[in-house]
N, C-alpha and C positions, 0 to 999 in steps of 0.2 A: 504494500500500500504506500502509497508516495500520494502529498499535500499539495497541491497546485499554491503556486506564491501567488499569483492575481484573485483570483477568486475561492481562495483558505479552504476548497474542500476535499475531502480524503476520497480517490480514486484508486484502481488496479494500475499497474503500474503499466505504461504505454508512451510514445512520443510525443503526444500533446495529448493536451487537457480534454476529455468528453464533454466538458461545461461548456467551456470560456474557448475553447480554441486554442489557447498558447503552446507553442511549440517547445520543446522540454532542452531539443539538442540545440536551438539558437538561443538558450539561455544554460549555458554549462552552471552545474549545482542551484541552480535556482529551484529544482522541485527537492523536498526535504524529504525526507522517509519518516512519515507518521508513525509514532512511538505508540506501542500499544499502551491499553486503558491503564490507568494506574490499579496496582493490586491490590485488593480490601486488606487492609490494617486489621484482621481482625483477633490478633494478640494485643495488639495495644485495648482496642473497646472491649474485650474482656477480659483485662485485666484494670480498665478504668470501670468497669460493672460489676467487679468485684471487689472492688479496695469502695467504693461508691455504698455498697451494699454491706460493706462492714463494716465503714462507719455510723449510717443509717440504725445499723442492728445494735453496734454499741453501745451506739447513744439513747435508743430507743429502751434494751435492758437495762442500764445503767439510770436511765430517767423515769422506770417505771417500780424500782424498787422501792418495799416499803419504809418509808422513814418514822423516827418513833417520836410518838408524839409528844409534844412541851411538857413541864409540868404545869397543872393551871394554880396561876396564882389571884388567889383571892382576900379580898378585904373583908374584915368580919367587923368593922365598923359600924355603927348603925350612924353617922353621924355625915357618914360617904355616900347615903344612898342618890344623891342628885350627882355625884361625880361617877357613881359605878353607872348608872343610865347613860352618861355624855361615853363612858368608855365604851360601853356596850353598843351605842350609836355609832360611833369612831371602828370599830371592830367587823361591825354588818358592813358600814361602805368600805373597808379595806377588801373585806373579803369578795365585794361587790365586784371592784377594781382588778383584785389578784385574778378574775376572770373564770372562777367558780360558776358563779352564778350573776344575772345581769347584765350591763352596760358591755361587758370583753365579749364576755359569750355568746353575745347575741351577733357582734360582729365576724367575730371568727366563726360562728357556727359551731362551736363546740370543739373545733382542731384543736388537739395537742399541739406540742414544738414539736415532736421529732414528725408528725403527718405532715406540717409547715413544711420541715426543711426536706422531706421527704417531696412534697410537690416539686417545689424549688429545684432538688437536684434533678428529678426527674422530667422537670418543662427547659432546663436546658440542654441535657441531654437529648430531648425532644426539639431544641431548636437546632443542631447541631447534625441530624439526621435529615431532619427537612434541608437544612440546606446541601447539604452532601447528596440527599439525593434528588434533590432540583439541579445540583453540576454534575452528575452522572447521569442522568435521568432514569432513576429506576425507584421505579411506581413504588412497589413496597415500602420501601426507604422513607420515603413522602408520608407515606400513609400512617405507617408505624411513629413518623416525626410528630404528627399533627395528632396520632392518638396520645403519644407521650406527654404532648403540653395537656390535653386538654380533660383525658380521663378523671384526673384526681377531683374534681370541682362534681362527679358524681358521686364517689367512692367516700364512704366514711369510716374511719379504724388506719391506722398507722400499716398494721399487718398487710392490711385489703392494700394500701396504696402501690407498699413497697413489692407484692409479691405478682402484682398485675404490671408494675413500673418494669420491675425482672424478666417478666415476658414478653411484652412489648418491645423490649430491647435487646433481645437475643430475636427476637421471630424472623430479624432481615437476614442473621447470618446462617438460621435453618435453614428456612424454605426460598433462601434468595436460591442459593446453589440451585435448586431443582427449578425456578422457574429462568433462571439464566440460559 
């Protein structure tokens, strides 16, 4: 296969161009010999789908273990009872805020950190496959990119995110082979 220099596109190799006309021998080295496709990297993306996936899992055991609880300390004052109420007030809206219950949670929708960061790693991984596979053009790549951003905004549980993120991201280097 040889690239014609006037009009960039990849031809059988022959004395002039099938496009454009250009003659190959009135222009010595001007036709370049098209390098074939570049070869899927695919030690490196699973070896970043794995080191990905075990930080995801560390942080997620490590953040889900149980911690033991404070001791409660209390005033037996009778003379406190209008400042244990202001505490007790002060306590509900922290807890409000810590994203328990209320104001956080309604926003986040209930997401932990590590389903967060769990999206996050997995919609740029997702942006990173769409566009590798929009410069290759190969559909799956695309498909599997555009599932990787956008799955998790369905999916609720850390578990669910990380282990449908895992699939989606190995599926191009299963079944690309066989559809290539």
């Amino acid at each position: 296969m040889i690239k014609c220099p006037r009009c960039n596109l990849e031809q059988e190799e022959s004395a002039q161009c099938e496009y454009c006309g250009l003659d190959f021998s009135a222009h010595p080295g001007s036709a370049q010999t098209a390098r074939p496709p570049a070869t899927k990297r695919v030690g490196l993306w699973a070896l970043l789908l794995v080191v990905s996936a075990a930080v995801l899992f560390s942080y997620w055991f490590f953040s889900s273990r149980a911690t033991p609880d404070p001791k409660p300390t209390t005033v037996d004052r009778s003379d406190n009872t209008a400042q244990k109420s202001k505490d007790d007030d002060l306590r509900k809206a922290a807890k409000e805020l810590s994203g328990g219950v209320g104001i956080v949670s309604e926003i986040t929708g209930g997401s932990s950190k590590g389903s967060i960061i769990a999206m996050v790693v997995f919609s740029i991984v997702g942006l990173a496959y769409l566009s590798y596979g929009k410069k290759t053009h190969q559909i799956l790549m695309v498909v599997c990119g555009i599932g990787l951003m956008g799955f998790s905004y369905f999916i609720d549980g850390t578990l669910y995110i990380i282990l449908i993120g895992l699939a989606l991201s190995t599926l191009p280097f299963v079944f690309g082979r066989t559809l290539n």
